[in-house]
C-alpha positions in Angstrom: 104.8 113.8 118.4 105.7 115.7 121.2 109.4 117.8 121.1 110.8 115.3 123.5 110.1 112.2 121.9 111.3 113.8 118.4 114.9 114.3 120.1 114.6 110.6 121.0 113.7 109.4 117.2 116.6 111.7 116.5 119.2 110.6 118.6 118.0 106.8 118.5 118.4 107.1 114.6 121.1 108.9 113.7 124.4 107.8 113.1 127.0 107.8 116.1 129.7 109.9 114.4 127.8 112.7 112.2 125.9 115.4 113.5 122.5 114.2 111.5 122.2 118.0 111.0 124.8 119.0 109.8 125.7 120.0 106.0 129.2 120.1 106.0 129.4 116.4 107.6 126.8 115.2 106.0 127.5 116.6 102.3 123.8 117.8 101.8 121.0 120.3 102.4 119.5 119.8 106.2 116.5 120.1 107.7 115.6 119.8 111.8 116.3 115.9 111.8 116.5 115.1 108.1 119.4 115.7 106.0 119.5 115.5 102.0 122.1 114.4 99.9 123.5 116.5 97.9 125.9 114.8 95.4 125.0 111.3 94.0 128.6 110.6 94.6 130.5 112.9 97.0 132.6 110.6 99.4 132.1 107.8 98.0 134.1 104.9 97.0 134.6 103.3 93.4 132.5 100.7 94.3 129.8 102.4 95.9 130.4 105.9 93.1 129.8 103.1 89.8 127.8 100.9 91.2 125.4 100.9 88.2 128.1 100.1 86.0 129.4 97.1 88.2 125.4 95.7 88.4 125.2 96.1 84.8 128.5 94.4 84.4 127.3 91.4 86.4 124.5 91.1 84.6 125.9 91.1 81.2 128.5 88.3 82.2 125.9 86.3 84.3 124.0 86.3 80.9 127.2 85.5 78.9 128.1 82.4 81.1 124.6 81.0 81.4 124.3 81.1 77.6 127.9 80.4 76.2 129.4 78.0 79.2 128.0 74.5 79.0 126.4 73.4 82.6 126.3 77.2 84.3 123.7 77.0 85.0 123.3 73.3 86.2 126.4 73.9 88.1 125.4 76.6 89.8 122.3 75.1 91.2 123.2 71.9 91.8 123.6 72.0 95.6 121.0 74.0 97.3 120.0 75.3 101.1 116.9 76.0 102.0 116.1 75.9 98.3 117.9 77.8 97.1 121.6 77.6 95.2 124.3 77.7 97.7 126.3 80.8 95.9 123.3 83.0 96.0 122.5 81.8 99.8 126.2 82.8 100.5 125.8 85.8 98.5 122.9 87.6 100.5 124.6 86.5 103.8 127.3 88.5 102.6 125.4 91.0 101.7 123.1 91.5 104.7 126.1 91.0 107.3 127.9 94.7 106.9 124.5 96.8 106.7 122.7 95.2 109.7 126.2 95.4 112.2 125.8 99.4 111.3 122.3 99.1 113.3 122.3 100.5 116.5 120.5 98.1 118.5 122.0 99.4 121.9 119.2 102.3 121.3 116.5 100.8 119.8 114.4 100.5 123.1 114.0 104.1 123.0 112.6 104.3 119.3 110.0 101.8 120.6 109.0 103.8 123.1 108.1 106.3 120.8 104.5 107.3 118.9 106.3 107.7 115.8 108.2 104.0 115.3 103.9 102.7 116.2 103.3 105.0 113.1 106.0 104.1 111.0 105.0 100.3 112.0 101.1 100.4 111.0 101.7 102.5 107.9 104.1 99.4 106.9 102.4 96.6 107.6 99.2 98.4 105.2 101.4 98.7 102.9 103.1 95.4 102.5 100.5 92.9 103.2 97.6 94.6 102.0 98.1 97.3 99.3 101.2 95.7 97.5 100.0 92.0 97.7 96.4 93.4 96.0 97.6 94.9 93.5 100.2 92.5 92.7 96.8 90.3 92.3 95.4 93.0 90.1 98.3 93.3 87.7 98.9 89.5 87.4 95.5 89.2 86.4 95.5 92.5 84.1 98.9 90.8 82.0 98.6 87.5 82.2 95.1 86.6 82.0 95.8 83.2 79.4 99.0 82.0 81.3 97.4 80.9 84.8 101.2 79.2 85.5 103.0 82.5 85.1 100.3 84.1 87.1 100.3 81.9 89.9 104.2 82.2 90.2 104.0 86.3 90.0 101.4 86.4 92.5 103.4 84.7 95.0 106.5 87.3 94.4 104.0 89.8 95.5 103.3 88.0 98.8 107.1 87.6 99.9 108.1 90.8 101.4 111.7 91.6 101.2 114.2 90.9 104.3 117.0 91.4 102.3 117.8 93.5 99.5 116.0 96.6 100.8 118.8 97.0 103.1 121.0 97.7 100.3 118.5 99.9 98.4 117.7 101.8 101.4 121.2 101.9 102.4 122.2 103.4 98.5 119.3 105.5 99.0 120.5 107.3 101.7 117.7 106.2 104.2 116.9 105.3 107.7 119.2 101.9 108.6 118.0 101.5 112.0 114.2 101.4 111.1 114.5 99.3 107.9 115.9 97.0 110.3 112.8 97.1 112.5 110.5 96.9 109.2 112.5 94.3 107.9 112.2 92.2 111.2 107.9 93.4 111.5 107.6 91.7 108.2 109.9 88.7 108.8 107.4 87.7 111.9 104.7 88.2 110.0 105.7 86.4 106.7 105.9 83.4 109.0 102.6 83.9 109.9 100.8 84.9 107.0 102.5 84.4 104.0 101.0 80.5 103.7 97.4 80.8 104.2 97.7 84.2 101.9 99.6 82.2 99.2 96.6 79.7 99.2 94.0 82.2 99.3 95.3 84.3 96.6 96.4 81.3 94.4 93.6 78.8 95.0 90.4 80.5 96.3 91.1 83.8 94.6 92.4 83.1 91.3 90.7 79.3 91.5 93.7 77.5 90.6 93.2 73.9 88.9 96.8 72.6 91.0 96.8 71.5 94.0 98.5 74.7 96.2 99.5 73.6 99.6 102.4 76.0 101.1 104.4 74.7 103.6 104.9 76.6 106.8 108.4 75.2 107.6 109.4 76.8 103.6 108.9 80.2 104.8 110.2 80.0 108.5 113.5 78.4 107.1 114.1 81.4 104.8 113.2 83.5 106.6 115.7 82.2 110.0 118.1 81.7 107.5 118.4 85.1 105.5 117.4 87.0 108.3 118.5 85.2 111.4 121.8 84.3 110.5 123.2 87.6 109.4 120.9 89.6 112.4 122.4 87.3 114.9 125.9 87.5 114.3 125.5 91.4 113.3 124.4 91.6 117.1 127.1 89.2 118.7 129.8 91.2 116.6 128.3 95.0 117.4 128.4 94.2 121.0 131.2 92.0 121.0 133.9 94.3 119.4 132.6 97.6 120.8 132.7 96.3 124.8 136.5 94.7 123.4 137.7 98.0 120.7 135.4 100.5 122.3 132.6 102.3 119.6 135.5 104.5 117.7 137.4 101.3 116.7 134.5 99.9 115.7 132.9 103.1 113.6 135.9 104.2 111.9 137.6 100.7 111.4 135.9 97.6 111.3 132.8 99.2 109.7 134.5 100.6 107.2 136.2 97.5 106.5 133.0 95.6 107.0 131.3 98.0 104.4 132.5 97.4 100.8 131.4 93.5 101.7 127.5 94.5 101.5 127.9 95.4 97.9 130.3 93.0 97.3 127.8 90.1 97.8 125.0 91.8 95.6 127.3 92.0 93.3 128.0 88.5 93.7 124.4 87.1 94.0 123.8 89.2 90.9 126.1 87.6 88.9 124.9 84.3 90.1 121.6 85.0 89.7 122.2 85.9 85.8 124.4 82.9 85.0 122.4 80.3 86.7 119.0 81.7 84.6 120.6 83.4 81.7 120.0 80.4 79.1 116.2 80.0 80.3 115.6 83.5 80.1 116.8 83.9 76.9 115.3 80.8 75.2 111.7 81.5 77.0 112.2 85.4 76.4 108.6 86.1 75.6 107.3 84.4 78.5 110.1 86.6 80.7 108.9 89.8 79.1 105.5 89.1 79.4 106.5 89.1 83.5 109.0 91.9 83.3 106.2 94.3 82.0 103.3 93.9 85.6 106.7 93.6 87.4 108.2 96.8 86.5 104.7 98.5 86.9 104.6 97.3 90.3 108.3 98.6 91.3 107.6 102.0 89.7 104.0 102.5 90.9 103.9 101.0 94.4 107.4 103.1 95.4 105.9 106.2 94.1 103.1 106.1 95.3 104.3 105.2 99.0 107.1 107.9 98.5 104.0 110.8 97.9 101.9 109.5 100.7 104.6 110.0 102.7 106.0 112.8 101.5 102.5 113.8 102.6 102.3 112.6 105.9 105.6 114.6 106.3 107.3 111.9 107.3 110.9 113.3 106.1 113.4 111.9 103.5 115.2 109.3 105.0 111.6 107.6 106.3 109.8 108.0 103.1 112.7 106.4 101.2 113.1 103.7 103.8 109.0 103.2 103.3 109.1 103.3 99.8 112.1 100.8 99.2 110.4 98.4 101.7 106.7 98.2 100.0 108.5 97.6 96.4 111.2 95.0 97.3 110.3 91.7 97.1 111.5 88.3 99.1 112.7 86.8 95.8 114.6 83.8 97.7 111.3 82.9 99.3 109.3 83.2 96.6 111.5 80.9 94.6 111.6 78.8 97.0 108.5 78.1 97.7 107.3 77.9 93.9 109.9 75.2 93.3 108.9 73.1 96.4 104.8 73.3 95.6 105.3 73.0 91.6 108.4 71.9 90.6 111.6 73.4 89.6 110.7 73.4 85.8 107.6 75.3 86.3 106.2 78.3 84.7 105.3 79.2 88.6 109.5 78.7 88.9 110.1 81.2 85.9 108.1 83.9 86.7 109.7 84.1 90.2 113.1 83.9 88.8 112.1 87.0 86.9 111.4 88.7 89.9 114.5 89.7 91.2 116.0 89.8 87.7 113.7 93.1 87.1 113.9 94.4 90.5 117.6 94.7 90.9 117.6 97.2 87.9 114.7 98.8 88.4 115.5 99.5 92.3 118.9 100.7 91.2 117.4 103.4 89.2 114.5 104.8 91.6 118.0 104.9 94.0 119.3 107.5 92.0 115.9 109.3 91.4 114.4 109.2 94.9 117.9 110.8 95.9 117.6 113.3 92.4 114.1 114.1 93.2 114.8 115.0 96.9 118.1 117.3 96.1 116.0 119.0 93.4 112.6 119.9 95.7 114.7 120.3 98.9 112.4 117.9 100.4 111.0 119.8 103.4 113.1 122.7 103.4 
């Protein structure tokens, strides 16, 4: 990339208010364009500085109430949208809302017109829907050979890419924002496009399935304009709204900070949820749950590492490769679930072993937050 379209991808990317290199503002060791954090927890607040403990703490109590409540989890899933429960629907809006009105869409046509975001793109797009979907295959296969339900329904957590929760993880992770956004919208188009006929290939040509698998398109393009186009739309109206009305300052150093703590605030929230409304079937079918949890958690670990290395490799700079990474191991759990309720039925095996899904991934994406961050400080990244 030439010198002049590096200062573009620099100043597209980098935050309005904070010299991207500089180590006092920033709290970290800096590099030309990249800057490293320093401190797990300088600057930030209680929520953001114990975040583990709160994520923990919603699990344990989701678990609690789903097992020692009568109806939790009934209740909890009694009205759903787009199928799924309303709280959790409501709890990734939340969620998604804070993180994508920090993008900077007024400068995004200049990224594009860069070699690097074509890079960044293709690399992507190999990643998630051709790599991680394969070995997702290969692992399903490799653990659960004798439970073709349980297969089926882990198979089809490794076609949903996520348009959600990497936000948050690349967010903690102290990534690039404004490209996760453009990774996250790459694979929303094309999980409208592809995830069907790949979901019936893998499932039913692949694997040979005995059910009848028959994926419906309007499934996937209702998630994804719902958890995605919802939260992206009024992100934009409210960016460009209140900075033409405030001016950017206003909107920098007050509403997003007031806007911020509401991001983890609803993964908290869905968390919680999520754990109450499945906490009595995980328990009561736990060896079916850890049989999933184990290819799951090899899948987290060894997809995000390996992407992290390659582009480490590629020299592609810390907050990219952890942007990358995040985005080839998170998973569309809300799709996923879904679509294996609508095609086999809510009491499914193909229903459990996407409700593991995001039950794994939320703890296991916490912790590579902290390491990816860890690892970075200690090797300096490119210094």
């Amino acid at each position: 990339m030439s010198p002049i379209d590096e200062e573009v991808v620099r100043d597209a990317t980098k935050p309005e208010t904070v010299d991207s290199c500089d180590p006092e503002k920033q709290g970290g060791t800096c590099v030309r364009g990249k800057s490293v954090p320093e401190s797990l927890f300088k600057g930030l607040g209680i929520i953001d500085r114990f975040l583990a403990v709160w994520i923990f703490l919603a699990m344990a109590i989701g678990i609690i109430l789903g097992n020692f409540v009568p109806n939790t989890g009934p209740a909890l899933q009694r009205g759903t949208f787009v199928g799924v429960s309303i709280p959790i629907a409501v709890g990734l809006l939340v969620m998604m809302y804070p993180i994508l009105c920090k993008v900077q869409y007024e400068t995004l046509h200049r990224v594009f017109k860069t070699r690097e975001i074509w890079i960044q793109i293709g690399f992507s797009i190999v990643l998630n829907w051709i790599i991680a979907p394969l070995f997702m295959l290969g692992l399903a296969w490799a653990f659960l050979p004798d439970e073709p339900e349980l297969r089926e329904g882990l198979i089809l957590v490794g076609l949903a890419r996520c348009i959600a929760m990497v936000l948050i993880w690349t967010g903690l992770a102290g990534g690039d924002n404004d490209y996760c956004a453009i990774l996250v919208a790459i694979n929303s188009l094309l999980q409208m496009v592809l995830f069907a006929p790949l979901a019936v290939l893998f499932v039913k040509v692949i694997s040979n399935s005995s059910d009848q698998v028959s994926v419906s398109y309007s499934i996937v393009a209702k998630s994804v304009a719902v958890f995605l186009g919802i939260p992206l739309g009024a992100a934009i109206v409210t960016r460009f709204a209140l900075r033409s009305l405030a001016g950017s300052k206003w909107y920098d150093n007050v509403f997003l900070k007031w806007a911020g703590p509401w991001s983890l605030i609803g993964l908290l929230f869905t968390i919680l949820v999520l754990f109450a409304s499945q906490g009595e079937q995980v328990v009561h079918q736990i060896v079916s749950v850890v049989r999933v949890a184990a290819p799951l958690i090899v899948y987290f670990v060894v997809i995000f590492f390996c992407t992290l290395i390659v582009a480490y490799r590629l020299g592609f700079g810390y907050k990219l490769s952890a942007t990358q990474s995040f985005t080839a191991a998170s998973n569309n759990f809300e799709l996923a679930i879904a679509v294996a309720v609508a095609t086999f039925g809510a009491q499914s095996d193909q229903a459990l072993a996407s409700t593991v899904g995001p039950l794994i991934e939320v703890p296991v994406l916490l912790g590579l937050v902290y390491v990816v961050k860890f690892i970075a400080k200690r090797v300096g990244w490119n210094a």
